[in-house]
C-alpha positions as CSV (number, residue, x, y, z in Angstrom):
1,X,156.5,154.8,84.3
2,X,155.7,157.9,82.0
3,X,154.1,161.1,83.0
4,X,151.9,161.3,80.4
5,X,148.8,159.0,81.0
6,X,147.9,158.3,77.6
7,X,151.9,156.8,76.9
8,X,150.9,154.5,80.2
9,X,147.5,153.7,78.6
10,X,149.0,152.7,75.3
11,X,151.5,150.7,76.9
12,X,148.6,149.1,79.2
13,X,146.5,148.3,76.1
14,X,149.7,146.7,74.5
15,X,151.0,144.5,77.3
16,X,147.3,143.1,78.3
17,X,147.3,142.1,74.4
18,X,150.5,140.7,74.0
19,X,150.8,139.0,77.5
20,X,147.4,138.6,79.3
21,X,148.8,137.4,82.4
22,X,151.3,139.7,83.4
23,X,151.6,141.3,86.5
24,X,152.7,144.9,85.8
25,X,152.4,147.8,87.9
26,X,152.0,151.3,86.1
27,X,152.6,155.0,87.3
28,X,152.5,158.3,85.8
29,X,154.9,159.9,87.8
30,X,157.7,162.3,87.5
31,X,160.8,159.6,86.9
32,X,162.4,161.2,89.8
33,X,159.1,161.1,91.8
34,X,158.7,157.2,90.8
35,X,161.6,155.8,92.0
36,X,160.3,155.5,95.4
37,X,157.7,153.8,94.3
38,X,159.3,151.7,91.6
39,X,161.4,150.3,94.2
40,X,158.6,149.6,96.7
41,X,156.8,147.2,94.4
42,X,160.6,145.2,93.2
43,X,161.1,142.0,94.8
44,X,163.4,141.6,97.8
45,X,167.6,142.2,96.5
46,X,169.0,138.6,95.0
47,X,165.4,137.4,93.9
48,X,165.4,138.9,90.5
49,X,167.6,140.0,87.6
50,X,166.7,143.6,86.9
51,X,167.3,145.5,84.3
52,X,166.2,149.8,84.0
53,X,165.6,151.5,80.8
54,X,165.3,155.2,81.4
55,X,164.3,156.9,78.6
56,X,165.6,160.4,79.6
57,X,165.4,162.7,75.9
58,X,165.2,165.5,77.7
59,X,168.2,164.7,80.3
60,X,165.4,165.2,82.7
61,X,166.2,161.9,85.5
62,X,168.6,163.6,87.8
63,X,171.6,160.8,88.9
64,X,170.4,161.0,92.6
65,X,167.0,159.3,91.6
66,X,169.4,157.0,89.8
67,X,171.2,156.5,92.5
68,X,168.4,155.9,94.6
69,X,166.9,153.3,92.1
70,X,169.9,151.0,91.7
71,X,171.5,151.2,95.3
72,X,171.8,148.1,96.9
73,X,170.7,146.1,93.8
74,X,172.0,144.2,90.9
75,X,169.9,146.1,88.3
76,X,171.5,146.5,85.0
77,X,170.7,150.1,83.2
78,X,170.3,151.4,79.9
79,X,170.2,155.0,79.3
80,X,168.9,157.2,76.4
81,X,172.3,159.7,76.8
82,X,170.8,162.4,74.2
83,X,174.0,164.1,73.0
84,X,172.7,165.9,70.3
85,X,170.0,167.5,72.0
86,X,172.5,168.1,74.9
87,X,174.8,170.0,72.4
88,X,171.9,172.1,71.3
89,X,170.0,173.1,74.4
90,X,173.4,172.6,77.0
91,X,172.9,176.2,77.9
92,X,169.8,176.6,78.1
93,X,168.9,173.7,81.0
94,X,172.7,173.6,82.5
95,X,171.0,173.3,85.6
96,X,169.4,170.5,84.8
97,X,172.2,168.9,82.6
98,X,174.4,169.1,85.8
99,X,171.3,167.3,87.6
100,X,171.3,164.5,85.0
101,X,174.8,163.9,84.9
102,X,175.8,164.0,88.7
103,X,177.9,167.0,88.9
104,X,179.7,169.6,87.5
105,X,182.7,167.9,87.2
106,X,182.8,168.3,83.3
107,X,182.0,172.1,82.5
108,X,185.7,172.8,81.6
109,X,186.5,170.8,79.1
110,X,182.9,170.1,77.6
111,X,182.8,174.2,77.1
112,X,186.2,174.3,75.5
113,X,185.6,171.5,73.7
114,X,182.6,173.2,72.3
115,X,184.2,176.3,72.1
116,X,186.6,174.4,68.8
117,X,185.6,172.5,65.8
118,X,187.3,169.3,68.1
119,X,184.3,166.9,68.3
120,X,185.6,165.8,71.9
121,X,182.5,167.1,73.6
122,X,180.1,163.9,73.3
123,X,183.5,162.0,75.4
124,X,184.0,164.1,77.8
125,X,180.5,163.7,78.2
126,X,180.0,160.3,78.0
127,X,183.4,159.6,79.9
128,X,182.2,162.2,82.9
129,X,179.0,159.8,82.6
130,X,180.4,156.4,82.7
131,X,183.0,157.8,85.7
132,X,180.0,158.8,87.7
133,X,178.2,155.5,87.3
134,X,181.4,153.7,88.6
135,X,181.3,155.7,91.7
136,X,178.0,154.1,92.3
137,X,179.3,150.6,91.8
138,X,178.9,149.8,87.8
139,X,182.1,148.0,87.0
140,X,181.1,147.2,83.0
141,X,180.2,150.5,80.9
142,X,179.6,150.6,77.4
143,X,178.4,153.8,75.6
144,X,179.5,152.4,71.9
145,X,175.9,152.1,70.6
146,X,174.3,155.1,68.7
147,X,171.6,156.4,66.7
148,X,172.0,159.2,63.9
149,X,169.6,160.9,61.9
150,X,169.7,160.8,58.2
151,X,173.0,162.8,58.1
152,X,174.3,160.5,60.4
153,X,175.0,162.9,63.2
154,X,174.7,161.4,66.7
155,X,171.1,161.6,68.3
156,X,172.1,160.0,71.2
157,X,174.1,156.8,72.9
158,X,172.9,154.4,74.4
159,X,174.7,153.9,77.7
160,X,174.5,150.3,79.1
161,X,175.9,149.5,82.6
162,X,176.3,146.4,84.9
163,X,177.3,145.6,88.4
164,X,178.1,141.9,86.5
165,X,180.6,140.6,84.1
166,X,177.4,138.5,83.0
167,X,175.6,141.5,82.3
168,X,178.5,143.0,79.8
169,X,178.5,139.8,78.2
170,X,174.8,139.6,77.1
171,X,175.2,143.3,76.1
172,X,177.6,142.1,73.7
173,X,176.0,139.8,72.1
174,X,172.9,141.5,71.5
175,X,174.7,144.3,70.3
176,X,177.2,142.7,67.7
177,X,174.1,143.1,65.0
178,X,173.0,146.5,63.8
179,X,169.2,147.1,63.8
180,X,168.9,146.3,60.2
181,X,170.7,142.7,60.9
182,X,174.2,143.8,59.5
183,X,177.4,142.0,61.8
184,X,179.3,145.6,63.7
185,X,182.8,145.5,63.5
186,X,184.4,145.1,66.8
187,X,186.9,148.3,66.2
């Protein structure tokens, strides 16, 4: 899903390339519009392994559509959680940041913390985050994986969550190499 219909064509044109006979279902919906439909077309609960990638740059997937997309299943998710972009536009779109991260639980410490030279905004953040995602049944949370720029200031985390040992485990594995091949130190 993408709202953008040329994104959805592109991604057409590539998958009908690279794997001719795939059944794939597009939409160019709002992401909270498409859950609905997303789930309508998934096969019944137990009869797949699932895994979500939501893509949300601009914080813009509230966590009731998440919540609405994984109930009931054994869908493993990895979020875009764009801190930088957070940091800079926060007060601009609080509305929407409180959307996106399931309440408003985290306003008091994530403005103090911003209010100091602390760097313990992107936590509280990510905690707040990862403690809301365990309300809705994720048991293994891992937030550890992120991209700078040049400067090497955070862009954003990637924010993987399972309902399934097995699902922490694979994330493990594929993430104990960098994106340029180099081993990560497990610190």
């Amino acid at each position: 899903n993408d709202i953008n219909p040329v994104c959805i064509e592109a991604l057409r044109r590539r998958i009908s390339r690279l794997s001719p006979d795939l059944r794939a279902r597009y939409f160019t919906l709002d992401c909270n519009a498409a859950v609905l439909e997303i789930r309508s077309v998934l096969p019944p609960f137990n009869q797949s392994v699932e895994l979500a990638i939501i893509d949300a740059w601009g914080w813009e997937m509230s966590f009731d559509a998440l919540t609405s997309l994984t109930s009931g299943r054994k869908m493993d998710i990895i979020v875009t959680f764009p801190i930088g972009n957070i940091k800079r536009n926060h007060r601009r779109q609080l509305d929407q940041l409180d959307q996106f991260l399931g309440g408003e639980g985290y306003k008091e410490a994530f403005f103090d913390a911003m209010s100091r030279p602390s760097g313990s905004a992107s936590r509280i953040l990510l905690d707040y985050y990862g403690g809301r995602l365990r309300e809705i049944g994720y048991t293994y949370i891992n937030d550890q994986v992120w991209v700078p720029n040049a400067k090497q200031v955070k862009l954003y985390h990637l924010v993987f969550a399972s309902k399934h040992q097995r699902g922490d485990d694979f994330w493990m594995k594929i993430t104990k190499r960098s994106p340029k091949g180099q081993l990560r130190l497990g610190l």
